[in-house]
VOPAGU-2260 file (C-alpha; in pm, 1 decimal, decimal comma):
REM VOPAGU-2260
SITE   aa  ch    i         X         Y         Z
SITE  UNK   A    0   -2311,6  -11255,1  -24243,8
SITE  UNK   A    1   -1990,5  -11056,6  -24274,4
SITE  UNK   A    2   -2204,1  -10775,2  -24221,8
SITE  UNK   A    3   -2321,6  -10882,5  -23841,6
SITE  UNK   A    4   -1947,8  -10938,4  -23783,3
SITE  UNK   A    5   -1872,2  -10615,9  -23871,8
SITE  UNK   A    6   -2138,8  -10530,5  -23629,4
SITE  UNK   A    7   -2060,3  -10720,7  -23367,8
SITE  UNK   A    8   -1693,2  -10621,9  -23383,7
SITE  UNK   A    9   -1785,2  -10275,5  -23371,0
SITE  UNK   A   10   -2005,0  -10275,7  -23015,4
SITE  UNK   A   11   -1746,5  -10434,5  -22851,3
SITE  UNK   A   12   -1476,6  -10170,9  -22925,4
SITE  UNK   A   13   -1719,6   -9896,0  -22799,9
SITE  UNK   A   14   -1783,7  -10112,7  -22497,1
SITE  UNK   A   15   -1390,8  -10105,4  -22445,9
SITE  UNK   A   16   -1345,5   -9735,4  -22532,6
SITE  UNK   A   17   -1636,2   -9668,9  -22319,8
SITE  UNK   A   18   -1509,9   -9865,5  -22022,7
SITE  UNK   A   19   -1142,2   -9705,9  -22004,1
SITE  UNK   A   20   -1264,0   -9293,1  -22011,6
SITE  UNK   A   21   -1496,2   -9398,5  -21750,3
SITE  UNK   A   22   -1399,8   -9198,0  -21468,6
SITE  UNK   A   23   -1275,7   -9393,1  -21145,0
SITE  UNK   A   24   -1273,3   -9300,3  -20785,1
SITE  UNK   A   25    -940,7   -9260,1  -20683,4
SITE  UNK   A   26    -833,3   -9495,9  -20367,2
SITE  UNK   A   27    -696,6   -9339,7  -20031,4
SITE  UNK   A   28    -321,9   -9329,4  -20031,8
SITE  UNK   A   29    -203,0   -9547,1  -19734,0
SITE  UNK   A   30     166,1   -9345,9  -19749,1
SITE  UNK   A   31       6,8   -9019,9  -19710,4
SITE  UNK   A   32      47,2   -8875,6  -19330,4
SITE  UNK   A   33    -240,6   -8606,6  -19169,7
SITE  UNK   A   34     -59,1   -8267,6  -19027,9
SITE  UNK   A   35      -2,3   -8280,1  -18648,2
SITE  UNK   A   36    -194,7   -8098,8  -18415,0
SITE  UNK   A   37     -39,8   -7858,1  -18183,7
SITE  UNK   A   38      27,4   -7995,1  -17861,9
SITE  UNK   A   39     -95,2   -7702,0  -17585,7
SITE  UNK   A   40     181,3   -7652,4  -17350,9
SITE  UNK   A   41     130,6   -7515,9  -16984,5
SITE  UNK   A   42     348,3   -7268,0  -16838,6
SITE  UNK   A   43     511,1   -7415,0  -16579,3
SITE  UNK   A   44     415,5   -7339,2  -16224,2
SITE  UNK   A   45     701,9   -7196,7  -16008,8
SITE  UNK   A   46     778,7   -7349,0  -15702,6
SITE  UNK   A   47     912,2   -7135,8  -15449,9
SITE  UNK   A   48    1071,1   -7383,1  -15223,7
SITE  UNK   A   49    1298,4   -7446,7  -15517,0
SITE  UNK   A   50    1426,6   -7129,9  -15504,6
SITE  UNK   A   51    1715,9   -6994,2  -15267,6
SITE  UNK   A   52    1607,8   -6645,3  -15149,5
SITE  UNK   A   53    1883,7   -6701,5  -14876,5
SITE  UNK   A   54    2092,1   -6422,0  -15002,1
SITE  UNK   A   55    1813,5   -6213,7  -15171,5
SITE  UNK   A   56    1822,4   -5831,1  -15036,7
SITE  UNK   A   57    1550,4   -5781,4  -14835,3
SITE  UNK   A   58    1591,3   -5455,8  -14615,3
SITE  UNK   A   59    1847,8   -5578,6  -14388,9
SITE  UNK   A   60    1911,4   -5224,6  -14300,1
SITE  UNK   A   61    1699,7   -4958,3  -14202,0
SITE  UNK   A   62    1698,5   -4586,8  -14185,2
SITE  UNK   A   63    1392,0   -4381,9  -14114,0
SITE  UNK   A   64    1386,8   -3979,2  -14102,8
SITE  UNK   A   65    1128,6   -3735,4  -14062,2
SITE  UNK   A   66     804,9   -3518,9  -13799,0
SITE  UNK   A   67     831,7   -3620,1  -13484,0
SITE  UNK   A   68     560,7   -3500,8  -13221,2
SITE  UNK   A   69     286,2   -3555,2  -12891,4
SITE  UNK   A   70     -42,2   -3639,1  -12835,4
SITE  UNK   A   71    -223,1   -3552,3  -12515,9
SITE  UNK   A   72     -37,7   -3223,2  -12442,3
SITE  UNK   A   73    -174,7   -2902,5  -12327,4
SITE  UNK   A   74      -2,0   -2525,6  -12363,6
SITE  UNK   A   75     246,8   -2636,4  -12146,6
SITE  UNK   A   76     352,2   -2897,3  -12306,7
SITE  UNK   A   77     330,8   -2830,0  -12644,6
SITE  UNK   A   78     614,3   -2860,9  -12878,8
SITE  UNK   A   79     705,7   -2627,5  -13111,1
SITE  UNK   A   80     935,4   -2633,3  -13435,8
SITE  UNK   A   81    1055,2   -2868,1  -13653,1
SITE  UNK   A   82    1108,4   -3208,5  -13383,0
SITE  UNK   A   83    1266,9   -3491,7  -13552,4
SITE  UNK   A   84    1339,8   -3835,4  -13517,6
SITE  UNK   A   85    1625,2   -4077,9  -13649,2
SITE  UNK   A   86    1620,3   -4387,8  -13662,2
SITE  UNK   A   87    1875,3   -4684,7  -13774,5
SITE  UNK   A   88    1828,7   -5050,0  -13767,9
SITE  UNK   A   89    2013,6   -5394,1  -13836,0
SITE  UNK   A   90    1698,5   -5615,3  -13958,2
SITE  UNK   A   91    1742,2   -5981,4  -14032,3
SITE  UNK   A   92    1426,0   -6126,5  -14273,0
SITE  UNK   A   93    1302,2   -6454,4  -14278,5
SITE  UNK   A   94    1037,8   -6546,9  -14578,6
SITE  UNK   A   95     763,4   -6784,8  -14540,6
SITE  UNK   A   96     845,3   -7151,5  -14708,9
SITE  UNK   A   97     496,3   -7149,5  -14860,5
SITE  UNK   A   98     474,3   -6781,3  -14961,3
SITE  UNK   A   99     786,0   -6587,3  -14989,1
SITE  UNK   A  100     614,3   -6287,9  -15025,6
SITE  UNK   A  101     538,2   -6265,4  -14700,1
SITE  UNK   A  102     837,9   -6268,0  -14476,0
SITE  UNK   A  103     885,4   -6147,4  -14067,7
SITE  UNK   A  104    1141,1   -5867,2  -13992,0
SITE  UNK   A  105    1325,4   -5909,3  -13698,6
SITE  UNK   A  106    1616,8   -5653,7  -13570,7
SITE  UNK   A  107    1803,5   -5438,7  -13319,9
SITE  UNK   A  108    1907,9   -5076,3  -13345,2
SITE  UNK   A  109    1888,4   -4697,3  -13211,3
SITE  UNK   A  110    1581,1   -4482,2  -13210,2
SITE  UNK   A  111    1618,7   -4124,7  -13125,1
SITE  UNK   A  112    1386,7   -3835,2  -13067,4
SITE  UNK   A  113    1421,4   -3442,6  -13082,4
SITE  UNK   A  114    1121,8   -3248,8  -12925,2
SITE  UNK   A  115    1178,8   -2899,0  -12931,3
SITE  UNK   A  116    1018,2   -2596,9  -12779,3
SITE  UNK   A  117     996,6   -2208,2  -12763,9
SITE  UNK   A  118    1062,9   -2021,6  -12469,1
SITE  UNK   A  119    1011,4   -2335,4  -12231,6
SITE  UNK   A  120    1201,3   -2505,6  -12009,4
SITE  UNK   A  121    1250,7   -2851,8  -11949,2
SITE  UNK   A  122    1387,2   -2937,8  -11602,3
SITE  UNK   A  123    1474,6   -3300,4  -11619,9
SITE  UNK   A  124    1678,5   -3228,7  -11333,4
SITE  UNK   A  125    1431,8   -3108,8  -11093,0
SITE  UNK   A  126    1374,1   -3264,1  -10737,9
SITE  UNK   A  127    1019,5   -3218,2  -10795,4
SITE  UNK   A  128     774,8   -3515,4  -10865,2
SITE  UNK   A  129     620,7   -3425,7  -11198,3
SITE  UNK   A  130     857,8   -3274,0  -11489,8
SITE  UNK   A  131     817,7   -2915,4  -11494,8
SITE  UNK   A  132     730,3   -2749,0  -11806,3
SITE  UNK   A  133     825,0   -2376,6  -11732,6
SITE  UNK   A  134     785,3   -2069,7  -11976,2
SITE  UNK   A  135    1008,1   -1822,4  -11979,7
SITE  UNK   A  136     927,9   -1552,0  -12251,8
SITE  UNK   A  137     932,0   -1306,0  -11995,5
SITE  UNK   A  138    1260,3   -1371,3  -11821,4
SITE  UNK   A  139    1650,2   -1536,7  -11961,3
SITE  UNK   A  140    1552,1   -1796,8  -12182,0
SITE  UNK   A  141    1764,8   -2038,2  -12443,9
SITE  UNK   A  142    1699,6   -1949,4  -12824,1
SITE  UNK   A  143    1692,6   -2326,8  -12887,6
SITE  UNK   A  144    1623,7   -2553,7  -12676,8
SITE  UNK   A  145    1489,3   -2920,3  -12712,5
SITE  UNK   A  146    1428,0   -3276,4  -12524,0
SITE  UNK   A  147    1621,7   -3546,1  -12634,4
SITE  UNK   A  148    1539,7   -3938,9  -12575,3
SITE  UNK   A  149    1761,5   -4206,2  -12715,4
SITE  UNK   A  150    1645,8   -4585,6  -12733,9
SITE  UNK   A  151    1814,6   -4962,8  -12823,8
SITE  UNK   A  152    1516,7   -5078,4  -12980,7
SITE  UNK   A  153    1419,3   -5445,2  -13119,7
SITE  UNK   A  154    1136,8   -5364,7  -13404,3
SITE  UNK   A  155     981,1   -5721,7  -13545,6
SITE  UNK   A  156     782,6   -5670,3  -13883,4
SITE  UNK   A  157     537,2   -5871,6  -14111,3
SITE  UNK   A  158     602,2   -5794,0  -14459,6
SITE  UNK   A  159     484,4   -5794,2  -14814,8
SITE  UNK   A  160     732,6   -5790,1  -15114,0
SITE  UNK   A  161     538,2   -5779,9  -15466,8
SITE  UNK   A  162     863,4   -5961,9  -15600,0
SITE  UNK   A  163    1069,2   -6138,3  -15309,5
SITE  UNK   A  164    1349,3   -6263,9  -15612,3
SITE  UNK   A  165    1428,1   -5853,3  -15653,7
SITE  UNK   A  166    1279,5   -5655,5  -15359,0
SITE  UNK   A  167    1461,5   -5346,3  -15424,7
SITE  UNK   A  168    1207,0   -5339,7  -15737,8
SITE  UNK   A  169     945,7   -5435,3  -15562,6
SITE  UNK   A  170     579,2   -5271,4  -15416,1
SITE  UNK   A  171     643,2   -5299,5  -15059,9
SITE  UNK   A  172     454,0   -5309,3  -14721,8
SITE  UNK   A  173     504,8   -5371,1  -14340,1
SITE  UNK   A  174     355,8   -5354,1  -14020,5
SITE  UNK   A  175     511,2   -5452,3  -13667,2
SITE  UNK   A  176     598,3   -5347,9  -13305,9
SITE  UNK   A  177     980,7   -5195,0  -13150,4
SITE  UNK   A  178    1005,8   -5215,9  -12800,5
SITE  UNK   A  179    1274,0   -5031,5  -12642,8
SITE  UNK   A  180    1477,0   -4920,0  -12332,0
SITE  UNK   A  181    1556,6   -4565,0  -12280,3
SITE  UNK   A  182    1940,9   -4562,1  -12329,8
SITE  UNK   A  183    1942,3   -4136,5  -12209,5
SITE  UNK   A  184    1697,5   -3832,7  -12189,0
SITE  UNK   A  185    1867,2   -3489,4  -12196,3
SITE  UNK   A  186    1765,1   -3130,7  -12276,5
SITE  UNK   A  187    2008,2   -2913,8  -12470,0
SITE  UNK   A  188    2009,3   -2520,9  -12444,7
SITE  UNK   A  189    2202,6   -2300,7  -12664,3
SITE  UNK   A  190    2235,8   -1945,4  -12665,3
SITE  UNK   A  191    2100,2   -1777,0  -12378,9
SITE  UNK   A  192    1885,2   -1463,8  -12448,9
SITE  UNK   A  193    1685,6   -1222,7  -12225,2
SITE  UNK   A  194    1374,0   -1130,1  -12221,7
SITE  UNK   A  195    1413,0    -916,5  -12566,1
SITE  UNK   A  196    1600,6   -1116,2  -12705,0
SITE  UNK   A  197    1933,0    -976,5  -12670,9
SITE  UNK   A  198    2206,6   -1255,5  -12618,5
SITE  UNK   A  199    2385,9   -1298,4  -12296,2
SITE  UNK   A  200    2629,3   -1601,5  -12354,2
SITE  UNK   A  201    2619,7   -1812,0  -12667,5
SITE  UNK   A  202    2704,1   -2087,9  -12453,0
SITE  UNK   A  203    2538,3   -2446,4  -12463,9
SITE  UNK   A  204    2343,4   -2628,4  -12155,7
SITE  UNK   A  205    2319,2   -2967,9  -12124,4
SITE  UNK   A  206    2118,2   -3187,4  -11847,7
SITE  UNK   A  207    2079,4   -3544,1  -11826,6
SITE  UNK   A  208    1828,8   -3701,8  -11654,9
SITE  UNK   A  209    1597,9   -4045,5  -11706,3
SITE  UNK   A  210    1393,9   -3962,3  -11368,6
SITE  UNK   A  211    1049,8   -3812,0  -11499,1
SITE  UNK   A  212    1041,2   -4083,2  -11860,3
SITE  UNK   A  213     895,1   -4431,8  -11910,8
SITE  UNK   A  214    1186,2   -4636,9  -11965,6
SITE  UNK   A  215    1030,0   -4880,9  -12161,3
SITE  UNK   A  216     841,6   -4790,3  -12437,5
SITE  UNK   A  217     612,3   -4998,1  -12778,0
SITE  UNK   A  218     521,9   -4858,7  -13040,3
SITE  UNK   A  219     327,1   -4967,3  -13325,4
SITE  UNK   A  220     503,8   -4890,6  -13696,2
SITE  UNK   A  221     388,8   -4942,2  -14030,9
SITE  UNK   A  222     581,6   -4867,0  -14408,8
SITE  UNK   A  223     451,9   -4902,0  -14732,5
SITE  UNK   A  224     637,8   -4796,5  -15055,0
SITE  UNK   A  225     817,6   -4879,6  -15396,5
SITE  UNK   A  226    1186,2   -5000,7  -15362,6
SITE  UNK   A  227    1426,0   -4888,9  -15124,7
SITE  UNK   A  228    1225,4   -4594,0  -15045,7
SITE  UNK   A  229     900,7   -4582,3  -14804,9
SITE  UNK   A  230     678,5   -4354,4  -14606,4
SITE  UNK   A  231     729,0   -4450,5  -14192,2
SITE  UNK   A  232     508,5   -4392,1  -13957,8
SITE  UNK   A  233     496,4   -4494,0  -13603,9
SITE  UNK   A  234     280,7   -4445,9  -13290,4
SITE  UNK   A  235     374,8   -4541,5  -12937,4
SITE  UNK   A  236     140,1   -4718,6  -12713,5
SITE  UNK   A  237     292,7   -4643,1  -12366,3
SITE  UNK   A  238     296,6   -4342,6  -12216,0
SITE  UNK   A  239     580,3   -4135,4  -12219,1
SITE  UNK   A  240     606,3   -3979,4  -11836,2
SITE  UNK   A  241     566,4   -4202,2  -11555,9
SITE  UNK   A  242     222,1   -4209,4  -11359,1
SITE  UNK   A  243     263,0   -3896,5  -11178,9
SITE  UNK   A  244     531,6   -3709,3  -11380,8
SITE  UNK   A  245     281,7   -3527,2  -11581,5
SITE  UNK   A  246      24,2   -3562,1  -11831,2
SITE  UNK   A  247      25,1   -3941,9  -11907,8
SITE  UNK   A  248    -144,6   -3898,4  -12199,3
SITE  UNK   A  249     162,4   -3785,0  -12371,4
SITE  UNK   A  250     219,7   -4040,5  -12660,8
SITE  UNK   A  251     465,9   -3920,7  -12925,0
SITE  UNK   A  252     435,9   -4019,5  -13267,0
SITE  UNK   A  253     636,4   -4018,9  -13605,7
SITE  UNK   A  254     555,1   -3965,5  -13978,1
SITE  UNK   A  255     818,1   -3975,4  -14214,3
SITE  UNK   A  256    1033,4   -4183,0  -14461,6
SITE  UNK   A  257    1260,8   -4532,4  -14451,6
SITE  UNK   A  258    1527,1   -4602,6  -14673,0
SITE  UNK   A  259    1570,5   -4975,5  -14673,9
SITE  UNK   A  260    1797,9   -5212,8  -14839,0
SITE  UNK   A  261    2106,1   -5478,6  -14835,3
């Protein structure tokens, strides 16, 4: 009896040892928190017609520079030389709400030309109908002489600024019209020479005269460039002589540069 006791007493401490190194799945902790996720975040879109680009510099003022010459001209009337152009202009830009990149020029200023030639003359103040174009290699002639025309001019552009906040670091591009009235046209002589070459008087001519020109003139233009700095070019679409005055398929043209700014 005592020995069954024993027994007995001795299964149920295994049972016990048995039932506290039995391993146990360990509960979720409630307390314990999961990592956020990262939240994506958009870059914010910006809206232009938030911005004031009132005061922004946007080539309020013009100067252009550079080849000035004709198409349609025969021997006679042929320039020669270097001819230049200068031109200056007070622009005023307005960008568009939706698209500030895009804005429209609009401005007043003075366009001049210099056409030269070699041993020609210009009489602007003939009484004839059509201009005459006279050579004179072979008889007193000027050592310089050139043609001058001088317009007030209204040039409207469309432009493209690659960053209308900071044009002046900016890719740029424009295209537009100028229409102008001729303000004078005048040939300038200086030093006359004979036939060899020898001078006679240093003295300088001058004759003024709007008789033979086209008053009014257009003329398409176009820039494109980096900055403050662009290559011009222009061509005009009316002729340059009046119907009967001579060839009227004179058309001068210009290729240069524009420095732009303010």
């Amino acid at each position: 009896m005592k020995y069954f006791f024993f027994t007995a007493i001795c299964i149920i401490c295994l049972q016990n040892v048995y039932s506290q190194t039995t391993p146990t799945t360990p509960r979720p902790d409630s307390n314990l928190v999961a990592p956020a996720q990262p939240i994506p975040v958009e870059t914010p879109k910006k809206t232009w017609n938030k911005i004031d680009l009132s005061n922004r510099s946007n080539d309020h003022f013009m100067v252009q520079y550079g080849f000035d010459n004709w198409t349609g001209t025969n021997d006679s009337t042929k320039p020669s030389g270097f001819s230049r152009f200068f031109n200056a202009y007070v622009m005023l830009d307005k960008p568009f709400k939706t698209n500030p990149k895009m804005s429209v020029g609009l401005g007043v200023g003075i366009g001049s030309s210099n056409i030269f030639f070699n041993k020609r003359y210009v009489d602007v103040k003939s009484t004839s109908n059509a201009l005459p174009f006279r050579r004179v290699d072979s008889a007193n002639h000027f050592k310089k002489f050139k043609l001058t025309t001088v317009f007030v001019e209204a040039p409207i552009e469309l432009r493209y600024s690659s960053n209308p906040e900071n044009s002046n670091s900016s890719f740029k591009v424009a295209l537009g019209v100028k229409i102008g009235t001729m303000l004078a046209a005048y040939t300038k002589g200086k030093t006359l020479q004979d036939k060899n070459g020898n001078t006679i008087n240093p003295y300088i001519q001058k004759e003024s005269s709007r008789k033979f020109f086209n008053t009014t003139r257009l003329a398409a233009t176009a820039r494109i460039g980096y900055g403050i700095l662009s290559f011009y070019g222009a061509y005009q679409i009316t002729s340059f002589l009046k119907d009967a005055a001579g060839p009227t398929g004179i058309r001068p043209y210009s290729l240069g540069i524009a420095l732009s700014g303010l």
